[in-house]
MARKOL-77538 format. One record per atom (N, C-alpha, C, O): residue in one letter; x, y, z; atom name; residue number from 1. Coordinates in Angstrom, 3 decimals, decimal comma. Layout:
// residues N
<pt A; <X; Y; Z>; CA; NUM>
...
***
This chain:
// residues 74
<pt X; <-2,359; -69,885; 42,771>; N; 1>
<pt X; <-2,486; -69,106; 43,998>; CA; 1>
<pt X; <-1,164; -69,149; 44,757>; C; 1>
<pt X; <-0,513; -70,193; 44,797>; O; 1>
<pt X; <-0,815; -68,193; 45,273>; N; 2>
<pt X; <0,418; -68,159; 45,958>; CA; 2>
<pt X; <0,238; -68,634; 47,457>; C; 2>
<pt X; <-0,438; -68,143; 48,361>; O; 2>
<pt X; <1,001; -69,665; 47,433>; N; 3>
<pt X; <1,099; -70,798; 49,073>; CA; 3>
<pt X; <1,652; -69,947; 49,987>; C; 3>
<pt X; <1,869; -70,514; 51,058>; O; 3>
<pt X; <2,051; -68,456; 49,948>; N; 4>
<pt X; <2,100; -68,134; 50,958>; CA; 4>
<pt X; <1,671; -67,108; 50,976>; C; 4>
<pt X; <2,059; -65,970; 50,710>; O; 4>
<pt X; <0,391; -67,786; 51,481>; N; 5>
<pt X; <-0,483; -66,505; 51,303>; CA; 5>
<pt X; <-1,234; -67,083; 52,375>; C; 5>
<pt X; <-1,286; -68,313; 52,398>; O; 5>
<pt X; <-2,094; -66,142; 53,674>; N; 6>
<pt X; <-3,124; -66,456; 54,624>; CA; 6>
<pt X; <-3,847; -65,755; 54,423>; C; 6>
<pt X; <-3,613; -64,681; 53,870>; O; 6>
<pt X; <-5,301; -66,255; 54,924>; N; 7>
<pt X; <-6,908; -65,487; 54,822>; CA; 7>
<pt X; <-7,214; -65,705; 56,572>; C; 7>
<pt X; <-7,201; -66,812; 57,110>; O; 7>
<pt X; <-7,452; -64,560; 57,208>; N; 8>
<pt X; <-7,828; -64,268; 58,369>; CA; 8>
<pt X; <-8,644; -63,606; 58,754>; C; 8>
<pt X; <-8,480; -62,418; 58,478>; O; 8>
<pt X; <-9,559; -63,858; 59,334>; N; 9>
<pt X; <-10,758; -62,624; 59,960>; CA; 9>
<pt X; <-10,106; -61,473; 60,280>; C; 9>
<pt X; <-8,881; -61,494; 60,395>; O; 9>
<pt X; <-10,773; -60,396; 60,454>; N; 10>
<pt X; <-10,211; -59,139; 60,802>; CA; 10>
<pt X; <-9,974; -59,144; 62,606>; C; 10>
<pt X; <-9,154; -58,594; 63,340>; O; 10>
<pt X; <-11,187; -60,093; 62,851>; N; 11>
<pt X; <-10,886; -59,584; 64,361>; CA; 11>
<pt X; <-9,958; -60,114; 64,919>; C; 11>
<pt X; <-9,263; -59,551; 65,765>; O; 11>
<pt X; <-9,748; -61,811; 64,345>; N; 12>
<pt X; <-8,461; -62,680; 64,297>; CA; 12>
<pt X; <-6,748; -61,829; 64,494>; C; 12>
<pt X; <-5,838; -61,889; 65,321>; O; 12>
<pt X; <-7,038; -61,001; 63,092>; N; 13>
<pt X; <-5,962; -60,310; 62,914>; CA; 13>
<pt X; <-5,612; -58,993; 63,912>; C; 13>
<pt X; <-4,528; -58,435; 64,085>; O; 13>
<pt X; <-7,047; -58,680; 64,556>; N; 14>
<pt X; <-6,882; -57,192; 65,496>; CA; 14>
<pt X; <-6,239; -57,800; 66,593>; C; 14>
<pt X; <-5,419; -56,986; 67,019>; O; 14>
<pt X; <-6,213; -58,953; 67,329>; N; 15>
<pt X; <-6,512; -59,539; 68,616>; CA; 15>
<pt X; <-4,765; -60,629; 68,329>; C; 15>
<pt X; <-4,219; -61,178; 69,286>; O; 15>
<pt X; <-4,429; -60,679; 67,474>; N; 16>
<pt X; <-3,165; -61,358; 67,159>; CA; 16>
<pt X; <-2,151; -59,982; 66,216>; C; 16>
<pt X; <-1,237; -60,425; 65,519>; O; 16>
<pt X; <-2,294; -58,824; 66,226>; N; 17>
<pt X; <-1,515; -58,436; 65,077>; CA; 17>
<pt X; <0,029; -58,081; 65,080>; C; 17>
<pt X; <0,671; -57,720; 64,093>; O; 17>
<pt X; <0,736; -58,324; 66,972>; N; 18>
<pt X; <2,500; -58,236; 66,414>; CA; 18>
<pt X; <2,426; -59,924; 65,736>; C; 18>
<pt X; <3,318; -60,185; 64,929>; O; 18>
<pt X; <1,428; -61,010; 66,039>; N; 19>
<pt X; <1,879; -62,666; 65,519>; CA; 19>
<pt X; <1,659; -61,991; 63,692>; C; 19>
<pt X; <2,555; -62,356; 62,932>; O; 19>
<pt X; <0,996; -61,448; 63,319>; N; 20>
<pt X; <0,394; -61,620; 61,885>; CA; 20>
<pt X; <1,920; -60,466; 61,285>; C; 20>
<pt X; <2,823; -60,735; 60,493>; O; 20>
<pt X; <1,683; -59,374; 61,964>; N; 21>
<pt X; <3,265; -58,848; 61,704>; CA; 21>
<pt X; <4,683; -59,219; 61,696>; C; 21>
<pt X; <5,498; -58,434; 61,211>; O; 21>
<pt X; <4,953; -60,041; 62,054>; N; 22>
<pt X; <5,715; -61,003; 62,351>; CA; 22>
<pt X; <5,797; -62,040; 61,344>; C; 22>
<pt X; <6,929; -62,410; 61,033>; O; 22>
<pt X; <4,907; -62,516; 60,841>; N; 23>
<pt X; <4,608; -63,518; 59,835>; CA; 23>
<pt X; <4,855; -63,152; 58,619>; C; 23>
<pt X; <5,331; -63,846; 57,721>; O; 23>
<pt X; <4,415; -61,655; 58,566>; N; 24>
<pt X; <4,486; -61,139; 57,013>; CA; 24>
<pt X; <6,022; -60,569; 56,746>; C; 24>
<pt X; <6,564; -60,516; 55,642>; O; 24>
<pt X; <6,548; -60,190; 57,898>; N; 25>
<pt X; <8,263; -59,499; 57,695>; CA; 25>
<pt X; <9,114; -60,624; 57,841>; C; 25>
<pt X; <10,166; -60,675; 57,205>; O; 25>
<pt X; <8,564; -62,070; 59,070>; N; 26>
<pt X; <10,023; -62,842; 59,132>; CA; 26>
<pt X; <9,520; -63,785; 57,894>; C; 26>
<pt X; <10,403; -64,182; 57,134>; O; 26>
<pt X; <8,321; -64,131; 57,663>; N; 27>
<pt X; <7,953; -65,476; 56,794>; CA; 27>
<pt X; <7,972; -65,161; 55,161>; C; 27>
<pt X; <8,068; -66,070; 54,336>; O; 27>
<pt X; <7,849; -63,485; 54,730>; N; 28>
<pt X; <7,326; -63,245; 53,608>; CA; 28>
<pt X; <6,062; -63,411; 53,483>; C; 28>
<pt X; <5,689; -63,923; 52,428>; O; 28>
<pt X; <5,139; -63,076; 54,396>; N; 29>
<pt X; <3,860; -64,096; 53,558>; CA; 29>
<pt X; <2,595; -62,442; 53,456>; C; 29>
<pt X; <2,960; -61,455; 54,095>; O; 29>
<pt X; <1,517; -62,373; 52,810>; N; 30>
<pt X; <0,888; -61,788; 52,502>; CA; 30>
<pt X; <-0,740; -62,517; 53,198>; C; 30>
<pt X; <-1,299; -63,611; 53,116>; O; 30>
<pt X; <-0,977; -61,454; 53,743>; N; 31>
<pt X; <-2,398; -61,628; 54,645>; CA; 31>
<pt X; <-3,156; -61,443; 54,315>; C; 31>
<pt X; <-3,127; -60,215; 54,401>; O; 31>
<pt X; <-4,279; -61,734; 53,792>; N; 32>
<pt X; <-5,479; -60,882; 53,523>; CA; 32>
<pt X; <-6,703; -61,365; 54,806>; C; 32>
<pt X; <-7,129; -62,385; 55,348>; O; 32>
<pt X; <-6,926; -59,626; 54,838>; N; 33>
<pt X; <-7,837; -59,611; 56,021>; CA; 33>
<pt X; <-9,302; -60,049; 55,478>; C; 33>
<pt X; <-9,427; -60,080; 54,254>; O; 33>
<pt X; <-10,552; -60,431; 56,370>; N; 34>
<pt X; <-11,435; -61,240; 55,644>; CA; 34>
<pt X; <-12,848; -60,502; 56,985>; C; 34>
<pt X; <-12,756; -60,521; 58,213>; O; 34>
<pt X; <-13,771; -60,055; 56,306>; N; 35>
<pt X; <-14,860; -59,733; 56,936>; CA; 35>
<pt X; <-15,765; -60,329; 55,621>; C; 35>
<pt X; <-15,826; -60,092; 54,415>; O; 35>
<pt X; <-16,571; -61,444; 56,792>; N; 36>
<pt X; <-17,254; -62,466; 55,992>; CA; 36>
<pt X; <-17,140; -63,246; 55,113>; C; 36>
<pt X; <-17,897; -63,714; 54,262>; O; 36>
<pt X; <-15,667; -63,410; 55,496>; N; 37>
<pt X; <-15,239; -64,426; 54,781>; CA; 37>
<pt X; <-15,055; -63,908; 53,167>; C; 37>
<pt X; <-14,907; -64,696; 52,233>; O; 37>
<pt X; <-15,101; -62,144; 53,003>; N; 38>
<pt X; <-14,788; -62,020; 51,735>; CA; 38>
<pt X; <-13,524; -61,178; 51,716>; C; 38>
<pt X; <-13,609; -60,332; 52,606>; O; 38>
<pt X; <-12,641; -61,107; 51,194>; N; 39>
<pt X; <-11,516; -60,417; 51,425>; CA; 39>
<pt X; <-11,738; -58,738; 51,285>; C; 39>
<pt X; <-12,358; -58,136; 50,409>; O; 39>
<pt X; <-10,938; -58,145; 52,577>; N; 40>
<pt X; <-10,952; -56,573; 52,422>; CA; 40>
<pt X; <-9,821; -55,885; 52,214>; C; 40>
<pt X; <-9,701; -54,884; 51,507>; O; 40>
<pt X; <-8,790; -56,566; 52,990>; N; 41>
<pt X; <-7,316; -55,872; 52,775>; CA; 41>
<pt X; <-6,096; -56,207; 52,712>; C; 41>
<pt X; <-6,080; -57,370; 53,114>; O; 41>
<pt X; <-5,078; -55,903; 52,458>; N; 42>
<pt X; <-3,684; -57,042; 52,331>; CA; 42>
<pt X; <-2,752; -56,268; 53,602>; C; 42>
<pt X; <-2,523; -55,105; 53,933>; O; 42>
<pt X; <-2,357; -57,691; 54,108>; N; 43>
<pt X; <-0,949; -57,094; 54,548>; CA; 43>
<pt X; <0,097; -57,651; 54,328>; C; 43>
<pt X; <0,224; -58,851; 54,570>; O; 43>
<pt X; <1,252; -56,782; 53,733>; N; 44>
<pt X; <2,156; -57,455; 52,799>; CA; 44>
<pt X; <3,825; -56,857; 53,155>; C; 44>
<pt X; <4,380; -55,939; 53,759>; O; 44>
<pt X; <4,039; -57,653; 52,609>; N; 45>
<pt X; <6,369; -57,553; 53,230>; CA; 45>
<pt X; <6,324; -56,112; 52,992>; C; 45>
<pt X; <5,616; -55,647; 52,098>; O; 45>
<pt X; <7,131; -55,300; 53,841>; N; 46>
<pt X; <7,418; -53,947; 53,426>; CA; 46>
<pt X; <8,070; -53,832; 51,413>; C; 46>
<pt X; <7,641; -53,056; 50,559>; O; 46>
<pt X; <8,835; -54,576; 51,301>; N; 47>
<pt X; <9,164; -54,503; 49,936>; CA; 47>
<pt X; <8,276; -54,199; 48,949>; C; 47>
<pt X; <8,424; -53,312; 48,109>; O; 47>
<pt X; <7,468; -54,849; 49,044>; N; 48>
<pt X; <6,195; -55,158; 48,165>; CA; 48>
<pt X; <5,809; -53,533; 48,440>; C; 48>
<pt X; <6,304; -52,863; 47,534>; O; 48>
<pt X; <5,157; -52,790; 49,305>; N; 49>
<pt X; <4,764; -52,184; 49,777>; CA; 49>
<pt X; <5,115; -50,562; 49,005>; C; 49>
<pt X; <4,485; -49,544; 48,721>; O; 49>
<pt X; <6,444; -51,052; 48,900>; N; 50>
<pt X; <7,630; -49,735; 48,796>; CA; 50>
<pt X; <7,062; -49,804; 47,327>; C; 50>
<pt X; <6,174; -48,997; 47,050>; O; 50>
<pt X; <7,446; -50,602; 46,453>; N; 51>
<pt X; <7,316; -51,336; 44,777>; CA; 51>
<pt X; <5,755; -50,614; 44,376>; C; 51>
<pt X; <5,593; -49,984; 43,331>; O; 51>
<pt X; <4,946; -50,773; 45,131>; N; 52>
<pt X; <3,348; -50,450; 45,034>; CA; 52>
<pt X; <3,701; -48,654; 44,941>; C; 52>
<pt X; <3,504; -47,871; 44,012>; O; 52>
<pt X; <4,107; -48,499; 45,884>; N; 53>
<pt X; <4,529; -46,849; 46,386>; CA; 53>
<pt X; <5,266; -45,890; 45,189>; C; 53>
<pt X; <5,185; -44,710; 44,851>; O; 53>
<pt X; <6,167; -47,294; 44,669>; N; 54>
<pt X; <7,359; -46,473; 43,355>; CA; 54>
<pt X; <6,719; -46,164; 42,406>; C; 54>
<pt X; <6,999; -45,138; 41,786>; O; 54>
<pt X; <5,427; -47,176; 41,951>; N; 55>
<pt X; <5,132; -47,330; 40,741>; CA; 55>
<pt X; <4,028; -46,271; 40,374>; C; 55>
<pt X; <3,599; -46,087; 39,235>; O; 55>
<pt X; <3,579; -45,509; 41,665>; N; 56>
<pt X; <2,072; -44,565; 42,176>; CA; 56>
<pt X; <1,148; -45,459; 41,794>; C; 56>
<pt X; <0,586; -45,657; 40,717>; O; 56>
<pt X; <1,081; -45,970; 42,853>; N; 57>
<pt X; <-0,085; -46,795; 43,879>; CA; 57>
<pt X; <-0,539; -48,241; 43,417>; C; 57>
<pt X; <0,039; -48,807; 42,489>; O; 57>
<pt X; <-1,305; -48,658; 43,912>; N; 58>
<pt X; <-2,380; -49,720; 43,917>; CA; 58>
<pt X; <-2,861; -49,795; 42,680>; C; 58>
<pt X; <-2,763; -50,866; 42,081>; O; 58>
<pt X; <-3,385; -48,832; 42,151>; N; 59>
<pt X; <-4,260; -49,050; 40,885>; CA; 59>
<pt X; <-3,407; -49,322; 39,348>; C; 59>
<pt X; <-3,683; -49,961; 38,333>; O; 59>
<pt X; <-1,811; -48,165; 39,941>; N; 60>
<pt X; <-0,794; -48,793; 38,335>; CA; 60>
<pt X; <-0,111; -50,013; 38,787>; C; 60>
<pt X; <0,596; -50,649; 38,005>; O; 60>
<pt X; <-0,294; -50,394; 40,070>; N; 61>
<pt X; <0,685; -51,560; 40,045>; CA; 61>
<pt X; <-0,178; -53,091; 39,414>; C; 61>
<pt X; <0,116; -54,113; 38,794>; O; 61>
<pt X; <-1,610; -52,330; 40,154>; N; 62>
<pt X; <-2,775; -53,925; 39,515>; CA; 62>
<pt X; <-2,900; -53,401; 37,888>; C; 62>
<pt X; <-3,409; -54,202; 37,104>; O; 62>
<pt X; <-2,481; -52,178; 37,407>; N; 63>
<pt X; <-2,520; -52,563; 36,131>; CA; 63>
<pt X; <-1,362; -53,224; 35,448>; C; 63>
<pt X; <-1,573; -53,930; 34,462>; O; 63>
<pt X; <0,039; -53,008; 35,985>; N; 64>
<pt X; <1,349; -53,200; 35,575>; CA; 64>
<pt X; <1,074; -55,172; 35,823>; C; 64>
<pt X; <1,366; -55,877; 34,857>; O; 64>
<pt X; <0,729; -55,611; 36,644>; N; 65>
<pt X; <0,368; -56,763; 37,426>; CA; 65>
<pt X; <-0,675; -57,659; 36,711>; C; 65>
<pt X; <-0,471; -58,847; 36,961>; O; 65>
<pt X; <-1,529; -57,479; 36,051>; N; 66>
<pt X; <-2,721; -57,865; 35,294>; CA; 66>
<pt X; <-1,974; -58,288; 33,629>; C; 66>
<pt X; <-2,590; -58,997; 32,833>; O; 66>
<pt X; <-1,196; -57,965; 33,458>; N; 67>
<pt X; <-0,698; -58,195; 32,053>; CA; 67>
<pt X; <0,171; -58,753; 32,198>; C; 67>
<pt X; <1,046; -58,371; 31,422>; O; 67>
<pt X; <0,572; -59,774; 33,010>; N; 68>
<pt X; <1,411; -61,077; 33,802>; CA; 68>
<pt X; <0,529; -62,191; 34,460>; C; 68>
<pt X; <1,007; -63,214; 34,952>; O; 68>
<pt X; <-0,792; -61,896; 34,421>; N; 69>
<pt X; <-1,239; -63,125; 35,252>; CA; 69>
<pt X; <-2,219; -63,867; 34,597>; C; 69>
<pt X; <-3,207; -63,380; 34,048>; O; 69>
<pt X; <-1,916; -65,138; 34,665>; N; 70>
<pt X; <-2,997; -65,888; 33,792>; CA; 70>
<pt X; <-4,569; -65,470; 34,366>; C; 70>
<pt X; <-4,830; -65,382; 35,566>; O; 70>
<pt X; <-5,242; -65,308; 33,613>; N; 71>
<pt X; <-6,931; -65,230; 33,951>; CA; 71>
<pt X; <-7,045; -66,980; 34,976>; C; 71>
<pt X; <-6,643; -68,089; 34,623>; O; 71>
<pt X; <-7,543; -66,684; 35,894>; N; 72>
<pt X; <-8,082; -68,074; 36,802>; CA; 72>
<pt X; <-8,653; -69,385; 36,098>; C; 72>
<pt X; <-8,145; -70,485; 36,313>; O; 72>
<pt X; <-9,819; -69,191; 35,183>; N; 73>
<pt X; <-10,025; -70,010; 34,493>; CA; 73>
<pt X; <-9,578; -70,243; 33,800>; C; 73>
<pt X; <-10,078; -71,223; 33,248>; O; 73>
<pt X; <-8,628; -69,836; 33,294>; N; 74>
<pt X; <-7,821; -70,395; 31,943>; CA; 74>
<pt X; <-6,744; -71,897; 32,050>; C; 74>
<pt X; <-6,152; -72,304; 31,050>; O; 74>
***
């Protein structure tokens, strides 16, 4: 799991979001927003962002991304 990484409630994150913005551009770190404690959304370094954007979208980058990562249980 990547250590820099935070899990935050959403409302946490509505009610704090230049601190959580701030965190993700000066610290590098990747947010995931959390309603019920199950994860809903990321917020992540603009870089990352752009990389997701180059590759057309979310879905080729988790496929480009999936054939680099060990399975959890393994």
């Amino acid at each position: 799991m990547d250590h820099k990484a935070d899990d935050i409630p959403i409302s946490e994150a509505r009610a704090n979001i230049t601190d959580v913005i701030a965190s993700v551009r000066l610290l590098r770190r990747c947010v995931f927003l959390l309603r019920r404690d199950k994860p809903q959304a990321a917020i992540v370094p603009i870089e990352l962002g752009e990389l997701i954007r180059q590759v057309g979208g979310p879905d080729v980058a988790a496929a480009i991304l999936s054939g680099h990562v060990k399975p959890a249980d393994a």
